[in-house]
mmJSON file of the N, C-alpha and C atoms, coordinates in Angstrom:
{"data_MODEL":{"atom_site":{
"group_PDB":["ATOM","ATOM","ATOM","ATOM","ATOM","ATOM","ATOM","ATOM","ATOM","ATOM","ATOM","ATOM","ATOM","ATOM","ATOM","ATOM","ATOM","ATOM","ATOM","ATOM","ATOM","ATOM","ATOM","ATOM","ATOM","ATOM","ATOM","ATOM","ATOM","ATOM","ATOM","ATOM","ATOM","ATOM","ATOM","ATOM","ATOM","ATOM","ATOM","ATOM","ATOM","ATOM","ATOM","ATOM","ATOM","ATOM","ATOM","ATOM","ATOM","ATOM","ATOM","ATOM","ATOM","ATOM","ATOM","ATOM","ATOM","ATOM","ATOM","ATOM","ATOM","ATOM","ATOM","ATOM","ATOM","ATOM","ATOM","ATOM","ATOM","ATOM","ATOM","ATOM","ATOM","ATOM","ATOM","ATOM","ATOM","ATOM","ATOM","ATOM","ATOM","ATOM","ATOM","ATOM","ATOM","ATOM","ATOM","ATOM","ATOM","ATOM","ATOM","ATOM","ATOM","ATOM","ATOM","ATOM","ATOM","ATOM","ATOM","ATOM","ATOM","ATOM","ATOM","ATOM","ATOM","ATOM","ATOM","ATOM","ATOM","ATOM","ATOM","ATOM","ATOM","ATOM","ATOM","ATOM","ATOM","ATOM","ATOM","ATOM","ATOM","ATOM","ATOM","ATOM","ATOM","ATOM","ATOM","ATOM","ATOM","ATOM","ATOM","ATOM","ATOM","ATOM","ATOM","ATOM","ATOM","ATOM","ATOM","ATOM","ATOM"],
"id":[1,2,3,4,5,6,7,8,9,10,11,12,13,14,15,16,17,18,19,20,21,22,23,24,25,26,27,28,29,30,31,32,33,34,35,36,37,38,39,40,41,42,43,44,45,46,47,48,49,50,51,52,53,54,55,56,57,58,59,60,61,62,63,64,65,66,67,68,69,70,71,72,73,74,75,76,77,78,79,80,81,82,83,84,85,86,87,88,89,90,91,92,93,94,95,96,97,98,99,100,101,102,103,104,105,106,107,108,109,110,111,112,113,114,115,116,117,118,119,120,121,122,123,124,125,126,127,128,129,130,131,132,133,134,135,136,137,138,139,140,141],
"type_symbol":["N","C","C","N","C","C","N","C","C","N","C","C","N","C","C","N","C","C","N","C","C","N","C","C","N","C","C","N","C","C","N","C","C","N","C","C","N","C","C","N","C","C","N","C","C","N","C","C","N","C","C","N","C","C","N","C","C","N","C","C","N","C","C","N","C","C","N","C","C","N","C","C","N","C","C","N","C","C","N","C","C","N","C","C","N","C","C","N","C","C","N","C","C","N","C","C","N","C","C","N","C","C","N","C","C","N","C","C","N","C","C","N","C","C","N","C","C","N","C","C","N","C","C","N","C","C","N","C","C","N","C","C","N","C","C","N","C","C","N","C","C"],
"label_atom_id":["N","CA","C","N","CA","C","N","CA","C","N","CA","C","N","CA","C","N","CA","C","N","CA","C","N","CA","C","N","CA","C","N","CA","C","N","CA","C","N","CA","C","N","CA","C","N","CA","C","N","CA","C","N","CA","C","N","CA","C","N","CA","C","N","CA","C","N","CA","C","N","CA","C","N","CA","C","N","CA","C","N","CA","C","N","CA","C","N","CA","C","N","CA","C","N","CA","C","N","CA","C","N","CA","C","N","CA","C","N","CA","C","N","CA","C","N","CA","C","N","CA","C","N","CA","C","N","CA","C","N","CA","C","N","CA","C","N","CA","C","N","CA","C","N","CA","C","N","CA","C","N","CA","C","N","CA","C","N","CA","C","N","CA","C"],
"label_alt_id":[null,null,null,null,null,null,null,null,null,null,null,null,null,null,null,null,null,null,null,null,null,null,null,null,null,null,null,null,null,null,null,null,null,null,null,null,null,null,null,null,null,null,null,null,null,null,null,null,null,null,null,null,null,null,null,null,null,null,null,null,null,null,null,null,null,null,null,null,null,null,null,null,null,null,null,null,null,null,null,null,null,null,null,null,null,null,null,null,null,null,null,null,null,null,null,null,null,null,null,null,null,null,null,null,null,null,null,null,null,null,null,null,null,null,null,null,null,null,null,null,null,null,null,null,null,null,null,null,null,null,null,null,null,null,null,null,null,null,null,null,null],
"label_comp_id":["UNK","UNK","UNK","UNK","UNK","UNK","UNK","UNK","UNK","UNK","UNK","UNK","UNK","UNK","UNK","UNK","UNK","UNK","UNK","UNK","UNK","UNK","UNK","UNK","UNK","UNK","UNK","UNK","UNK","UNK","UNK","UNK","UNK","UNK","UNK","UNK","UNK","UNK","UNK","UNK","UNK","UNK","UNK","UNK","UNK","UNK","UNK","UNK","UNK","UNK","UNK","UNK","UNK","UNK","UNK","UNK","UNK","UNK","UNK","UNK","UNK","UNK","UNK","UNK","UNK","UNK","UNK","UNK","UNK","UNK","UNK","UNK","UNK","UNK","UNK","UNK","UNK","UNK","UNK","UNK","UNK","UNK","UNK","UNK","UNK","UNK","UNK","UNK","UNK","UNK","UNK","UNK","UNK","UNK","UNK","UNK","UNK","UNK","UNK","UNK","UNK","UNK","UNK","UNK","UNK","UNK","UNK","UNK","UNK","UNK","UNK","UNK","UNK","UNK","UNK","UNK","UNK","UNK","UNK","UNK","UNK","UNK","UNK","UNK","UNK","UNK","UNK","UNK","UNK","UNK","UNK","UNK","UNK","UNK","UNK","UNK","UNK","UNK","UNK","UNK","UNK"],
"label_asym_id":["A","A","A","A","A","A","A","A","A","A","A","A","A","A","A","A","A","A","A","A","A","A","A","A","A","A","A","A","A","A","A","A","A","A","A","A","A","A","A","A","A","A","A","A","A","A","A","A","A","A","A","A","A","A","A","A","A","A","A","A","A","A","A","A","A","A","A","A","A","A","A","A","A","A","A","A","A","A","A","A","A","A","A","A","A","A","A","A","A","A","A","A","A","A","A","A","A","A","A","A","A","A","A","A","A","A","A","A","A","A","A","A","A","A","A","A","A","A","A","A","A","A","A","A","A","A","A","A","A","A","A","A","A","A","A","A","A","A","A","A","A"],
"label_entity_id":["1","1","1","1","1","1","1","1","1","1","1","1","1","1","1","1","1","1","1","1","1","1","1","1","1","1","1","1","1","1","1","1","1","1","1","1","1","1","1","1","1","1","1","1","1","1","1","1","1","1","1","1","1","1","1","1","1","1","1","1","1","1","1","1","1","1","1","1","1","1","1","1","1","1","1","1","1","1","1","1","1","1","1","1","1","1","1","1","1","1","1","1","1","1","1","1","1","1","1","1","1","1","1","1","1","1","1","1","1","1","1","1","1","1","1","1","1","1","1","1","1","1","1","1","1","1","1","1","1","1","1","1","1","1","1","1","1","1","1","1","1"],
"label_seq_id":[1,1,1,2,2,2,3,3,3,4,4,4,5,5,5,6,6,6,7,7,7,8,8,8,9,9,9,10,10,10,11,11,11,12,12,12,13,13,13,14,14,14,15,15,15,16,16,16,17,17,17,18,18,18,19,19,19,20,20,20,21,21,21,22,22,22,23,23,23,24,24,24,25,25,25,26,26,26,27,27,27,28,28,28,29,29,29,30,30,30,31,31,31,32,32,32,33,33,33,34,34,34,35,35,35,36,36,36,37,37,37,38,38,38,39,39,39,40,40,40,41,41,41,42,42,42,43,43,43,44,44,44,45,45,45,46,46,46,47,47,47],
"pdbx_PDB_ins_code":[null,null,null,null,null,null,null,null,null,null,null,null,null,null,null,null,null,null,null,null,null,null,null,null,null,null,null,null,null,null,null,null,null,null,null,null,null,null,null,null,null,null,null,null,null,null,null,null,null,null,null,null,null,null,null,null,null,null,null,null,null,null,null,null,null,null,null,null,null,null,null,null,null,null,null,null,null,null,null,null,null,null,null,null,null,null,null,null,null,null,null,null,null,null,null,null,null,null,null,null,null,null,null,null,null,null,null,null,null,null,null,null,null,null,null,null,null,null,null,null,null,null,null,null,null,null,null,null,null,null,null,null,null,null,null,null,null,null,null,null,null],
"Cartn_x":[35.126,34.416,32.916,32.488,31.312,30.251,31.265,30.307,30.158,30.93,30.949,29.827,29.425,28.586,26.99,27.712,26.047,25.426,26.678,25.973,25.807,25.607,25.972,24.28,23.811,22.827,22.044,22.843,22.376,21.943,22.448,21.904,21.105,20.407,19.179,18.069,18.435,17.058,16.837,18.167,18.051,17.036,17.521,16.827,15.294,15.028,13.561,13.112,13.188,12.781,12.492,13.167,13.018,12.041,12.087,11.156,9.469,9.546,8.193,8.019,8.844,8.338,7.745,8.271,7.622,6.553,6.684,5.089,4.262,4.218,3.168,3.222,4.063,3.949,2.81,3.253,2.055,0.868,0.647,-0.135,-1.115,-0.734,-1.318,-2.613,-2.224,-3.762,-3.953,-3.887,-4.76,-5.776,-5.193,-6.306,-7.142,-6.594,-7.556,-8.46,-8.186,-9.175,-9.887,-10.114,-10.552,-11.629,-11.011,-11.677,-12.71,-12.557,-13.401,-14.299,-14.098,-15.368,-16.515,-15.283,-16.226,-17.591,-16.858,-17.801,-18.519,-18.404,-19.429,-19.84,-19.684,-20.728,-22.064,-22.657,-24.123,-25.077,-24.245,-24.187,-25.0,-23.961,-23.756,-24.667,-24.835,-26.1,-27.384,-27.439,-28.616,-29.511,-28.652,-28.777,-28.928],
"Cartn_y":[-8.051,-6.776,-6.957,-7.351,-7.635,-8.533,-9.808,-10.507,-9.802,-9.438,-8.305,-6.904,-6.552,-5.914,-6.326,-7.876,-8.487,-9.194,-9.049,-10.174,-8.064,-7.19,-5.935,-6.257,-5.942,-5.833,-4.669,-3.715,-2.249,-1.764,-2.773,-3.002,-3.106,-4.469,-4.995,-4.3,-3.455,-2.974,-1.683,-0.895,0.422,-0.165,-1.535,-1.905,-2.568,-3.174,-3.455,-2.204,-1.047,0.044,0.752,0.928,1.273,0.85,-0.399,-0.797,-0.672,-0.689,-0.634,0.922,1.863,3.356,3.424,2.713,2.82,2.246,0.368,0.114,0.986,1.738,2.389,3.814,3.935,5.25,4.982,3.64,3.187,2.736,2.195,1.603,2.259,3.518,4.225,4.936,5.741,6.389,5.518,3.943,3.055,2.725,2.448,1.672,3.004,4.081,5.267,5.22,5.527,5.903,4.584,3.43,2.185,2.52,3.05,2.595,4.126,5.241,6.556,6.193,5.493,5.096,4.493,3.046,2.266,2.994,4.09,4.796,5.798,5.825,7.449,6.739,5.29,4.674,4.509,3.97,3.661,5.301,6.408,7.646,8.022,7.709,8.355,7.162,6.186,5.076,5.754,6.176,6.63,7.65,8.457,9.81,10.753],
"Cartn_z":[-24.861,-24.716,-25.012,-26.253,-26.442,-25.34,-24.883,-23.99,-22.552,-22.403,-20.846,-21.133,-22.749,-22.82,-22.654,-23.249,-23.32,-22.017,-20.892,-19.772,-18.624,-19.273,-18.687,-18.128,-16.891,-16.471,-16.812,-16.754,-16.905,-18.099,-19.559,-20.885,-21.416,-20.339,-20.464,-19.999,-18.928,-18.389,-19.034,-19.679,-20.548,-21.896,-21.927,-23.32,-23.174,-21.951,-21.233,-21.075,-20.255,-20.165,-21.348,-22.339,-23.709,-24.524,-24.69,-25.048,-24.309,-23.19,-22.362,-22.748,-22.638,-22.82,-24.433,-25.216,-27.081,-27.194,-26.158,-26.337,-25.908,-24.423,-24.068,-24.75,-25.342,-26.127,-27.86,-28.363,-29.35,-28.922,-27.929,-27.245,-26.71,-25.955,-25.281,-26.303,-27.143,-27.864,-28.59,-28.889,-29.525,-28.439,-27.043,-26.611,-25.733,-25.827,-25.174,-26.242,-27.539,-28.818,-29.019,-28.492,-28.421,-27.433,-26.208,-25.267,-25.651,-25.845,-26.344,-26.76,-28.228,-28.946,-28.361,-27.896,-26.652,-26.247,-25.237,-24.446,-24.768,-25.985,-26.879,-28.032,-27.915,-28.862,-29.112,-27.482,-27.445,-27.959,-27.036,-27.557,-28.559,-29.507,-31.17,-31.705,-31.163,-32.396,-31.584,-30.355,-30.262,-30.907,-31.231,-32.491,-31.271],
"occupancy":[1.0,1.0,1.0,1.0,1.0,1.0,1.0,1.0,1.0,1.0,1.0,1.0,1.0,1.0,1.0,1.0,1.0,1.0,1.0,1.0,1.0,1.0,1.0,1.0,1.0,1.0,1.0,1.0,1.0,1.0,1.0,1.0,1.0,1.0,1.0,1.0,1.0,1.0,1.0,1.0,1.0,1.0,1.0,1.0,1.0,1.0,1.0,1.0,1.0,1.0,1.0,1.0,1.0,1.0,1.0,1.0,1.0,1.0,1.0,1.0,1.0,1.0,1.0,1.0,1.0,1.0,1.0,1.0,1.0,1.0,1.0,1.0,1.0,1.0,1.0,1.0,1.0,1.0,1.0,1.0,1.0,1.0,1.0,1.0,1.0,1.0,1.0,1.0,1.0,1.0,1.0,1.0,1.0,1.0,1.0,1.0,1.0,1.0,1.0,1.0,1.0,1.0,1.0,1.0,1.0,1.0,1.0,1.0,1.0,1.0,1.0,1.0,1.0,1.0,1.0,1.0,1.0,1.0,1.0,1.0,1.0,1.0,1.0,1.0,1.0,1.0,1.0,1.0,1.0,1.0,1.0,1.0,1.0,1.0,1.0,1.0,1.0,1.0,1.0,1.0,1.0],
"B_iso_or_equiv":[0.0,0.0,0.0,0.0,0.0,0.0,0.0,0.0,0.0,0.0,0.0,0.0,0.0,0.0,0.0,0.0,0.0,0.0,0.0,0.0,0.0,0.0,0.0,0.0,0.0,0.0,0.0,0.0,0.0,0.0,0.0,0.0,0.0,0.0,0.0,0.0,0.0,0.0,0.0,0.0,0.0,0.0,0.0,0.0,0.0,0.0,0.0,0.0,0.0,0.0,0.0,0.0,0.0,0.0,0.0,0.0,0.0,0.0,0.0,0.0,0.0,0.0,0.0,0.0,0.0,0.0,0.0,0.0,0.0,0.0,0.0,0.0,0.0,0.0,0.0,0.0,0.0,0.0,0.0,0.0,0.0,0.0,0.0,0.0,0.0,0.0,0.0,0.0,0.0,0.0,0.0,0.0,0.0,0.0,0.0,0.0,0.0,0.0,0.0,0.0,0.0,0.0,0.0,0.0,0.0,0.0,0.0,0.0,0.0,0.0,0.0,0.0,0.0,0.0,0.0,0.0,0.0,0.0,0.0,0.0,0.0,0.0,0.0,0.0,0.0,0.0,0.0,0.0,0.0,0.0,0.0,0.0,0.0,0.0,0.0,0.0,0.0,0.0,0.0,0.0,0.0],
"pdbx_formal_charge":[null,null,null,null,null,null,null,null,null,null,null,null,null,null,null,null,null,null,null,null,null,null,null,null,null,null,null,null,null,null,null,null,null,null,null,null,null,null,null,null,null,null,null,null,null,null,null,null,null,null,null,null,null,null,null,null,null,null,null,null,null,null,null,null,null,null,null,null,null,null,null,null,null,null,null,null,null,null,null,null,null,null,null,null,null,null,null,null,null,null,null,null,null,null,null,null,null,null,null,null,null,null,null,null,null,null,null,null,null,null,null,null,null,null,null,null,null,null,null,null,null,null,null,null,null,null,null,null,null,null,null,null,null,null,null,null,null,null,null,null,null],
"auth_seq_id":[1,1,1,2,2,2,3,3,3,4,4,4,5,5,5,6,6,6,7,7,7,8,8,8,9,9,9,10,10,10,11,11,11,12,12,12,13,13,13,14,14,14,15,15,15,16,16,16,17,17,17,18,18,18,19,19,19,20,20,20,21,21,21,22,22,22,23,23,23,24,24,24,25,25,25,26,26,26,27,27,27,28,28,28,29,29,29,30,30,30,31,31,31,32,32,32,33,33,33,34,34,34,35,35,35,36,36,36,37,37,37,38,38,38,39,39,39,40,40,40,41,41,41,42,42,42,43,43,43,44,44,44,45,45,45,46,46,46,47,47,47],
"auth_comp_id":["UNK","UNK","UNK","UNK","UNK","UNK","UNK","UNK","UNK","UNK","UNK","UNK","UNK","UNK","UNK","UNK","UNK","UNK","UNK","UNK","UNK","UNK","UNK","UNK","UNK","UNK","UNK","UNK","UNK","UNK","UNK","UNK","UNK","UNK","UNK","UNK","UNK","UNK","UNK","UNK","UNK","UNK","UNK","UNK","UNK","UNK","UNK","UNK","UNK","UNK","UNK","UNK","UNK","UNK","UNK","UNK","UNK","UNK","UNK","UNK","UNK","UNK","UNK","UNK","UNK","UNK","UNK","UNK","UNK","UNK","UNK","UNK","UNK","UNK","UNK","UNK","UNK","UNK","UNK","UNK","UNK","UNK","UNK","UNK","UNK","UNK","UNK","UNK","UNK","UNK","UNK","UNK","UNK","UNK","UNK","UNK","UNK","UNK","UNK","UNK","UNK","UNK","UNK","UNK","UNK","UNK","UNK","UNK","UNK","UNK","UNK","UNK","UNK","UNK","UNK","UNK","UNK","UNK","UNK","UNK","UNK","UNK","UNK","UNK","UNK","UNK","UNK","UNK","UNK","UNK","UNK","UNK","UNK","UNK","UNK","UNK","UNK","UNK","UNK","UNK","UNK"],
"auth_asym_id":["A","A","A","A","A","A","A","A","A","A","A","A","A","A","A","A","A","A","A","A","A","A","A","A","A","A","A","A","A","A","A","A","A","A","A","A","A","A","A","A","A","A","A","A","A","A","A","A","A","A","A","A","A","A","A","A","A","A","A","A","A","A","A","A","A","A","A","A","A","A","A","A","A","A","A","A","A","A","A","A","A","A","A","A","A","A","A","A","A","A","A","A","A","A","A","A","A","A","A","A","A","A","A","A","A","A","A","A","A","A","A","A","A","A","A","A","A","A","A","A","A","A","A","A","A","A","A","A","A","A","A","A","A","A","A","A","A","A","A","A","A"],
"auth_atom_id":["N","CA","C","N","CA","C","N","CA","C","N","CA","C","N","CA","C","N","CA","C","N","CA","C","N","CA","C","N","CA","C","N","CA","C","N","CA","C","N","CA","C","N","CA","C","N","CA","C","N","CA","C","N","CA","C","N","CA","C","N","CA","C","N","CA","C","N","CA","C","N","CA","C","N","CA","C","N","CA","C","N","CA","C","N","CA","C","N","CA","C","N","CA","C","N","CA","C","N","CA","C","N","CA","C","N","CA","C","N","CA","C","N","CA","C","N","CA","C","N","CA","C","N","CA","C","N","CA","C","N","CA","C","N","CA","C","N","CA","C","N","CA","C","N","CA","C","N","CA","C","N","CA","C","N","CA","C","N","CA","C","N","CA","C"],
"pdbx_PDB_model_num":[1,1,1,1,1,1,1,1,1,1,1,1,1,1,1,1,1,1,1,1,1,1,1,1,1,1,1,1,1,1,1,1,1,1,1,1,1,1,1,1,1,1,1,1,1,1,1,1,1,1,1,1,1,1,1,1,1,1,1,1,1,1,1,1,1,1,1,1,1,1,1,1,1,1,1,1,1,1,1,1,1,1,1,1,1,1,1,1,1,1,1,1,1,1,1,1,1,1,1,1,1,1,1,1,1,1,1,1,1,1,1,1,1,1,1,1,1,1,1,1,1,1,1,1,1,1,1,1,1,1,1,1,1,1,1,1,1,1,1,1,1]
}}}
């Protein structure tokens, strides 16, 4: 039972997909608020 779960195709990609939706769910407002600053930096040192 177990190995018929683990060779399950449909496992892997619930569990690839899963994972890709959490990275871009952490991922996502780090590198927006990265990239924000980025661009409202020169900005804000200019006074």
């Amino acid at each position: 039972m177990a190995t018929d779960l683990l060779t399950d195709p449909r496992l892997w990609s619930g569990i690839f997909w899963t994972l890709v939706g959490v990275g871009f769910w952490i991922a996502g407002p780090i590198v927006g608020y990265l990239l924000w600053k980025r661009w409202r930096g020169p900005d804000e040192e200019d006074g």
